[in-house]
C-alpha positions as CSV (number, residue, x, y, z in Angstrom):
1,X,0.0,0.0,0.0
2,X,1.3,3.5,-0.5
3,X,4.3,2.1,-3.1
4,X,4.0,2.4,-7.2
5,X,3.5,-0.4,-8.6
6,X,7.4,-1.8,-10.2
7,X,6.0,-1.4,-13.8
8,X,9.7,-1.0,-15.1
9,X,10.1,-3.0,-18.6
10,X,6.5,-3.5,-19.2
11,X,4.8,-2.3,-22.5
12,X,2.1,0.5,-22.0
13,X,-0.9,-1.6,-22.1
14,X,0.1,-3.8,-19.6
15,X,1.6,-0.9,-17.7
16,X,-1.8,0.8,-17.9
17,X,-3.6,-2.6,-16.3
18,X,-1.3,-2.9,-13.7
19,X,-1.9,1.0,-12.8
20,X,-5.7,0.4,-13.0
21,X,-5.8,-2.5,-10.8
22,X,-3.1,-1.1,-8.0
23,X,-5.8,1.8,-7.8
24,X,-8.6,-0.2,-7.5
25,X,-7.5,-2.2,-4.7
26,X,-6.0,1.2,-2.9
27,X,-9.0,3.2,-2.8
28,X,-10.8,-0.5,-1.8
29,X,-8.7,-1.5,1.0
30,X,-7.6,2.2,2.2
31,X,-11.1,2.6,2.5
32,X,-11.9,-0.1,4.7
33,X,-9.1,0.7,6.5
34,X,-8.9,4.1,6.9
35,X,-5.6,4.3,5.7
36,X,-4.8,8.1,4.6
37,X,-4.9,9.7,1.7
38,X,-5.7,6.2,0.2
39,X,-8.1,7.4,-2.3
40,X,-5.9,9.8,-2.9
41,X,-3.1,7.7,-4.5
42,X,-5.9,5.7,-5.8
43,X,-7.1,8.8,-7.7
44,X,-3.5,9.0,-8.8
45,X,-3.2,5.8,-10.2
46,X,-6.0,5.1,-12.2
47,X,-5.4,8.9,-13.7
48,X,-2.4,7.6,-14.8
49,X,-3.6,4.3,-16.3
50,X,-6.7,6.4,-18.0
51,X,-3.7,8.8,-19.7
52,X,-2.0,5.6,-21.3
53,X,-5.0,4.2,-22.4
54,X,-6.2,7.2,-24.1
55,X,-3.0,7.7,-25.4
56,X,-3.6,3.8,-26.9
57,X,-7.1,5.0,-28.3
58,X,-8.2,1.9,-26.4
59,X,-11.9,3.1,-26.0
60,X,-13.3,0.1,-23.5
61,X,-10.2,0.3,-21.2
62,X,-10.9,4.0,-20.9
63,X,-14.3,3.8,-20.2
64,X,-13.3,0.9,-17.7
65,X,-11.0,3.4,-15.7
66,X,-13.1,6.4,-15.5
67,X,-15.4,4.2,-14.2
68,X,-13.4,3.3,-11.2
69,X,-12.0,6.8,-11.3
70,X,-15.2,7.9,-10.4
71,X,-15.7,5.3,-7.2
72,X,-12.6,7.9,-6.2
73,X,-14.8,11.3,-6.7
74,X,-17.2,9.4,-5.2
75,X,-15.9,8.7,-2.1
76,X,-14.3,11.8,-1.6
77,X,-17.2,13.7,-2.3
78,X,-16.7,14.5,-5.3
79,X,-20.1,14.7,-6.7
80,X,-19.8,16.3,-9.8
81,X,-16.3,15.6,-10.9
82,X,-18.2,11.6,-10.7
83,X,-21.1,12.9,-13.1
84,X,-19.3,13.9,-15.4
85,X,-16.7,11.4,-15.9
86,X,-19.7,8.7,-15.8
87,X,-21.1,10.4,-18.0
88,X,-18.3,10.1,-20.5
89,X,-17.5,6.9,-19.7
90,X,-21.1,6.2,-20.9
91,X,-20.4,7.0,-24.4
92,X,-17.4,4.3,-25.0
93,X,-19.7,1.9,-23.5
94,X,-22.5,1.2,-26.3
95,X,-22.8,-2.7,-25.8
96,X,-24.2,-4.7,-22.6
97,X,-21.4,-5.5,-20.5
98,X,-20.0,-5.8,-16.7
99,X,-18.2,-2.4,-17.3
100,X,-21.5,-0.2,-18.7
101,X,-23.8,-2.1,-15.3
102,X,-20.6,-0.6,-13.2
103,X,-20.9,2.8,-14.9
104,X,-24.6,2.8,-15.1
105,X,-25.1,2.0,-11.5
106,X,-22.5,4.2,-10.3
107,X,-24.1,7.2,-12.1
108,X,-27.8,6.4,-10.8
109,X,-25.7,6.5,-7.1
110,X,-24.3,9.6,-7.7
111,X,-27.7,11.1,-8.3
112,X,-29.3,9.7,-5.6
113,X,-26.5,11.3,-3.3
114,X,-27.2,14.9,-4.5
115,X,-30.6,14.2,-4.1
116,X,-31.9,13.6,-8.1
117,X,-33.8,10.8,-7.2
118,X,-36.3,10.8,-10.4
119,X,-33.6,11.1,-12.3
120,X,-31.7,8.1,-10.7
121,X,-34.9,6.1,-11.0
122,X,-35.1,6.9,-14.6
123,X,-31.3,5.8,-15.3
124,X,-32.3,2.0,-13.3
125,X,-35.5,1.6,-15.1
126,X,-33.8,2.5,-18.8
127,X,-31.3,-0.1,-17.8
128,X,-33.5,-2.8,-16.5
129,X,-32.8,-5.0,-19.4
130,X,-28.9,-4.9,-18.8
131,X,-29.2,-6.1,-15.3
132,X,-31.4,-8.7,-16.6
133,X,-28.9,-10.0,-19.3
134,X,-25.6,-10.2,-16.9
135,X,-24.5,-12.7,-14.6
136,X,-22.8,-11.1,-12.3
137,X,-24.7,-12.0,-8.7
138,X,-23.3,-8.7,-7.2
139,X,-23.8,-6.0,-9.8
140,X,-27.6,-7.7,-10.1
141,X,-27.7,-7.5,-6.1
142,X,-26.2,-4.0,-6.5
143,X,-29.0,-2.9,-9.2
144,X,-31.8,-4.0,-6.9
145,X,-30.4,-2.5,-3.6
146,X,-30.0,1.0,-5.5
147,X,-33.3,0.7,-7.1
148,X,-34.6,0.0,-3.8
149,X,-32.5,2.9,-2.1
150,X,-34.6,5.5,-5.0
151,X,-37.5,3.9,-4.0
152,X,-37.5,4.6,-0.4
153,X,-36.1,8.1,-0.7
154,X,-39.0,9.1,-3.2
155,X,-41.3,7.7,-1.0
156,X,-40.4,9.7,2.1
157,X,-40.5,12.7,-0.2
158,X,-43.8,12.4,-0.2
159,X,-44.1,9.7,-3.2
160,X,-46.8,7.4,-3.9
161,X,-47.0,5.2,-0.7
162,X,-46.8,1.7,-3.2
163,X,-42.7,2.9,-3.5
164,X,-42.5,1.7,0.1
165,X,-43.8,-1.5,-0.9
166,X,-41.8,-1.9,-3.9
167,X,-38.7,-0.8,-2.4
168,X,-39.1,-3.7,0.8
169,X,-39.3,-6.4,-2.4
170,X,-35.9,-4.9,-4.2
171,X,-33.9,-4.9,-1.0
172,X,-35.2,-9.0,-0.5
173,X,-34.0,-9.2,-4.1
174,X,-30.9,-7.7,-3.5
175,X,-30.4,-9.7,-0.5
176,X,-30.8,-13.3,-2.9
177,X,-28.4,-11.8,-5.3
178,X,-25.9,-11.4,-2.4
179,X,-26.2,-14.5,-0.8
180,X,-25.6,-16.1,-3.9
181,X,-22.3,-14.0,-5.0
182,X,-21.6,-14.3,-1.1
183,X,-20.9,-11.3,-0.8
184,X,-21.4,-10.2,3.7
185,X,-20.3,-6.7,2.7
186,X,-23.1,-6.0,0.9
187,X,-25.7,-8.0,2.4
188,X,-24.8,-5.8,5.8
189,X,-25.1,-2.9,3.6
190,X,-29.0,-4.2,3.1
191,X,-29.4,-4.8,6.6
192,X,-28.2,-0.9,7.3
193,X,-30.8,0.6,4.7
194,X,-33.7,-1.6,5.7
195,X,-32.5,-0.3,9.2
196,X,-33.3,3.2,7.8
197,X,-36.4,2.2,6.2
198,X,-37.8,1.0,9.3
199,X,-36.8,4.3,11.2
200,X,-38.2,6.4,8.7
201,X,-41.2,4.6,9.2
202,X,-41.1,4.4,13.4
203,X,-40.8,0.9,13.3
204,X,-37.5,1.5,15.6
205,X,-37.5,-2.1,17.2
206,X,-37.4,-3.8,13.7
207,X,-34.8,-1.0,12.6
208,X,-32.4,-1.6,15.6
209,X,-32.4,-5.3,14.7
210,X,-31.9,-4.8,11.4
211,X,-28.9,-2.6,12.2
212,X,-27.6,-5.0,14.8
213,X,-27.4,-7.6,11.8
214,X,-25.4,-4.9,9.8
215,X,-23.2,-3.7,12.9
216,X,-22.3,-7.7,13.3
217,X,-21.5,-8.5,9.5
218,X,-19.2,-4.9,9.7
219,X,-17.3,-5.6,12.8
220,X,-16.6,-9.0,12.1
221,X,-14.7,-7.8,8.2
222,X,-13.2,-4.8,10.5
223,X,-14.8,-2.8,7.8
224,X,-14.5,0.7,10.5
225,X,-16.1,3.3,7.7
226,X,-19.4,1.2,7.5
227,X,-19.9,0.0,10.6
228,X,-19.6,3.6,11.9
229,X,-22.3,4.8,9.2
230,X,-24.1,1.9,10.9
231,X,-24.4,3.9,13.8
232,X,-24.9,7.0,12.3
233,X,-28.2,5.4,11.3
234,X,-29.0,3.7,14.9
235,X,-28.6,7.9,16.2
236,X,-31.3,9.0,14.3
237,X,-33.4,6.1,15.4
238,X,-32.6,6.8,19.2
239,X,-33.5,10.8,18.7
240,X,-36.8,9.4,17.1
241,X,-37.1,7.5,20.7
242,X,-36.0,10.8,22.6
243,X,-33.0,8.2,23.8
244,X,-30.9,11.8,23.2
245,X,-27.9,10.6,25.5
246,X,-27.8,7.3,24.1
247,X,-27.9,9.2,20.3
248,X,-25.0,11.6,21.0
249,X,-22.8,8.7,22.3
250,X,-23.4,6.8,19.2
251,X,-23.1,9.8,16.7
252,X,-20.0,11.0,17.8
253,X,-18.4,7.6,18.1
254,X,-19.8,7.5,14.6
255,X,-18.0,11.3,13.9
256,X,-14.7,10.2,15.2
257,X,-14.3,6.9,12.8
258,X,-15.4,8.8,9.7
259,X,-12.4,11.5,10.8
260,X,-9.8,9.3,10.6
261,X,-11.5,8.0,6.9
262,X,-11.9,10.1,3.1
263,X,-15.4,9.5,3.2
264,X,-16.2,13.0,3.8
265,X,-19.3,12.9,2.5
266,X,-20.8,10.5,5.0
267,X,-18.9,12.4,7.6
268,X,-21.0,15.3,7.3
269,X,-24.3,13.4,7.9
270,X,-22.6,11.9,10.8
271,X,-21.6,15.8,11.9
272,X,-25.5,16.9,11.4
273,X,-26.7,13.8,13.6
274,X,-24.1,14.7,16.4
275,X,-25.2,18.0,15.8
276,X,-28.9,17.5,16.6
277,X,-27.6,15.3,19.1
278,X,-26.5,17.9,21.3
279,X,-28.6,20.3,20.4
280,X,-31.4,18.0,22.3
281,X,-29.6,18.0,25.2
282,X,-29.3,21.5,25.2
283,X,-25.3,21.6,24.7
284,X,-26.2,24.6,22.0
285,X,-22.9,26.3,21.2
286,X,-21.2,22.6,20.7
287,X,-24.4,21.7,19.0
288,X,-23.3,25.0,16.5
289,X,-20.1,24.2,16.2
290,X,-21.0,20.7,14.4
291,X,-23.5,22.0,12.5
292,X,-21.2,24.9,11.0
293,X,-18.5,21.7,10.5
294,X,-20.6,19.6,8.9
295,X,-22.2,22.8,6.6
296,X,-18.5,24.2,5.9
297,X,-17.4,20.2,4.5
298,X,-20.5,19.7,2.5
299,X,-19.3,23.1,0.5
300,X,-16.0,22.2,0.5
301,X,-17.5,18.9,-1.6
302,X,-19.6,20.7,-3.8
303,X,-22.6,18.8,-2.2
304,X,-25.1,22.0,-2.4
305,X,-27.8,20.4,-1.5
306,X,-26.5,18.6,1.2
307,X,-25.7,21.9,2.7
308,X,-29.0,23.2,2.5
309,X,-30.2,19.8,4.4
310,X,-27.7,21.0,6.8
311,X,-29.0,24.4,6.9
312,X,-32.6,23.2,7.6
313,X,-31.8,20.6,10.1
314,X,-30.0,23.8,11.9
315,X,-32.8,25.9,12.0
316,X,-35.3,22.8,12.8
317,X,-33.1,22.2,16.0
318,X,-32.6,25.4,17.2
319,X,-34.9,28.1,15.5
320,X,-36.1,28.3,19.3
321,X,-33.2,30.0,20.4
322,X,-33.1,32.9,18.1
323,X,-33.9,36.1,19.6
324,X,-36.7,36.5,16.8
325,X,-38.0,33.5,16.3
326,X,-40.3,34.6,13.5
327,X,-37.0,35.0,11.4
328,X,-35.9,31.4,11.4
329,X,-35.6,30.7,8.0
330,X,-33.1,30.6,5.5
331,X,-32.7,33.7,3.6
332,X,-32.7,33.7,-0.1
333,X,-29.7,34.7,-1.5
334,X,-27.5,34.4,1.3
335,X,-24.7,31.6,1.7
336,X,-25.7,28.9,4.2
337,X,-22.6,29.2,6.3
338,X,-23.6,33.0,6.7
339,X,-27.0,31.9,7.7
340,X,-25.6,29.6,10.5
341,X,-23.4,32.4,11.5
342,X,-26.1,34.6,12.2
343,X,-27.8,32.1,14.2
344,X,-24.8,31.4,16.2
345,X,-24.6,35.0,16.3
346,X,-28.2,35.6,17.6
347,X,-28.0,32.5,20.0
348,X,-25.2,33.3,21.9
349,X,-26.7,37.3,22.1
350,X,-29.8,35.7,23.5
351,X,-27.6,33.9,26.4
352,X,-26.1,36.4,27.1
353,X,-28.5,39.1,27.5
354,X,-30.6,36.0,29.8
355,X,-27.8,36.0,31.8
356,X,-26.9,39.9,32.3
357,X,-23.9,39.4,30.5
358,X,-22.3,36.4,32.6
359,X,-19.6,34.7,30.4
360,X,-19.6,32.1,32.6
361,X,-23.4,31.3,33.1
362,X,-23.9,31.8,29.0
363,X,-21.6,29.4,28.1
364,X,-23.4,27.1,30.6
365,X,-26.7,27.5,29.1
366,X,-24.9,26.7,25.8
367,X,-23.3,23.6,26.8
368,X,-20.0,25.8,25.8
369,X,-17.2,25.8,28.0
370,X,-16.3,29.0,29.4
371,X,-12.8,29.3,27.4
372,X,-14.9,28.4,24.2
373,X,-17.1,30.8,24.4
374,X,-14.8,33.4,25.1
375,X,-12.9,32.3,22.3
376,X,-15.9,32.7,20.1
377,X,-16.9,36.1,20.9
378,X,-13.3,37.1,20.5
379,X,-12.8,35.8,17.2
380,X,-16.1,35.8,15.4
381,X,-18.7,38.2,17.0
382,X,-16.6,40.8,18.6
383,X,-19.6,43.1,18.2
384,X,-21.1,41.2,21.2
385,X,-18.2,41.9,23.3
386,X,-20.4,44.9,24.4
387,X,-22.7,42.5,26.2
388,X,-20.4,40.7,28.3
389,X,-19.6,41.8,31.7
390,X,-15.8,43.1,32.0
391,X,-13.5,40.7,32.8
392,X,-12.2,40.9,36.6
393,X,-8.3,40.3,36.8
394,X,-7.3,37.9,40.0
395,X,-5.2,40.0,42.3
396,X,-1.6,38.2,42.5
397,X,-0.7,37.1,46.1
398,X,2.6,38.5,47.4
């Protein structure tokens, strides 16, 4: 791991294969893990393979490594940079084959992820007849666990209620196609979303023992990244059964495995969980602080509408503490990390006022230390030094 492959004395196409396939198996194994900058050098590898092969005018091969060089953008984030180079990929690949299901799956993903679900269910039902015609067991598990992954999500946005129906049958065919490739990963990666399903449905005791299946599967492959997306999942379920302690434990267990990961994306729904988290047990400037995290990465990412999930979530949690409450919303126009920086802003204004200006008590009442708080107003809203009592200096003994 971490070395270049010895490719010294090979010709280019073979060169080129052995490049792909060292960056496959990077990005795969750093990611489970959690060795870093893995998908970094796994970015750089297949980059390099692509070049030769283009330089080849070897049109499969190329659309075979953007392919996997878009499992890269994925991971990191990368939504767009993924969308486009599926998207290309696409139009090497103009017969049925293992390579165009990859590339054809992996795009309907990405637009599930930045929240396109029509147009990720339109992708899956154009391509029906491919997933029909292959035998790969996994990419035909993968096919029905994505389709069912649309389903579910256009059903909570208010789709027709037979979606939730159709999506439980895709996960169980998922789960055949799995058990026959033998694939645990995967099937634990069923148990997580059914997990979901069920929350999103307050059938919590069915969702915990779906997520205890998943958790299981994870542990035992030492696969950190997706058992701690595991319990990312089991936190929203425990602040749907006002277990808030029990949540905030989970999420930010959940928080510190993602750090030490590139899965940046998933980190920042771990961050928003952990964020509402502690904004339920009244911990409100820590509470900010992940929100305005988890907001500032999903930009980074270029995962807009992540960020206005973000935003929402923020204003859902803690619109009561705003000074005027009737002005809770975001504003059109302005950037989200503004937003949240006025409502830090008004929040910590509103402590301090209830407090007569107490430093100390504020930062209490926010679940702030006092050293953080001070910290804060000194750095980011010096205009609300004004409101703070002065600062009494210890005499020195002599």
């Amino acid at each position: 791991m971490g070395q270049r492959p010895k490719v010294k004395g090979l010709d280019q196409s073979t060169t080129a294969e052995v490049l792909l396939r060292a960056g496959v198996l990077t990005g795969w194994i750093g990611g489970r893990h959690q060795i870093a900058d893995a998908h970094e050098k796994s970015k750089n590898l297949i980059t390099e393979s692509l070049g030769i092969f283009e330089s080849l005018s070897y049109p499969k091969k190329v659309a075979e490594a953007q392919t996997e060089l878009a499992l890269c953008y994925w991971r990191s984030g990368e939504v767009e940079n993924a969308r486009a180079v599926l998207t290309a990929a696409l139009t090497h690949l103009t017969i049925d084959s293992e390579i165009k299901a990859k590339a054809v799956l992996r795009l309907a993903i990405t637009e599930k992820r930045t929240d396109n679900h029509h147009k990720a269910l339109r992708i899956l039902k154009k391509n029906a007849a491919l997933f029909q015609k292959i035998k790969n067991e996994m990419l035909r598990g993968c096919y029905h666990q994505t389709l069912a992954d649309v389903l579910e999500n256009l059903w909570a946005a208010r789709g027709p209620s037979e979606y939730l129906d159709r999506a439980l049958v895709e996960y169980a065919a998922a789960s055949y196609h799995f058990e026959q490739a033998e694939h645990r990963s995967y099937l634990a990666n069923v148990e997580n979303n059914l997990g979901f399903l069920f929350y999103k449905v307050n059938h919590c005791e069915e969702a915990h023992e779906h997520l205890d299946s998943a958790r299981r599967i994870f542990s035992s492959l030492k696969d950190k990244s997706a058992a701690a997306q595991v319990d990312e999942t089991r936190a929203r379920v425990f602040l749907k059964e006002k277990r808030n302690t029990e949540a905030e434990k989970v999420a930010r267990a959940s928080v510190r495995a993602l750090e030490n990961s590139d899965r940046q994306s998933l980190l920042a729904e771990a961050l928003t969980t952990h964020g509402a988290a502690l904004a339920r047990l009244g911990q409100y400037g820590a509470a900010l602080s992940t929100f305005r995290r988890a907001l500032d990465l999903s930009e980074q990412i270029g995962n807009p509408s992540r960020a206005a999930e973000i935003a929402l979530t923020v204003f859902r949690e803690m619109g009561d503490r705003l000074a005027v409450l009737d002005d809770a919303k975001p504003v059109s126009g302005r950037r989200l990390t503004d937003q949240v920086h006025a409502l830090e802003h008004d929040v910590i204004k509103h402590a301090l006022e209830a407090f007569d200006g107490s430093v100390t008590y504020a930062a209490q009442s926010l679940g702030m230390s006092y050293q953080n708080l001070n910290n804060v107003l000194s750095t980011r809203h010096k205009d609300l030094l004004k409101y703070r009592t002065p600062i009494s200096h210890r005499k020195r003994r002599t």
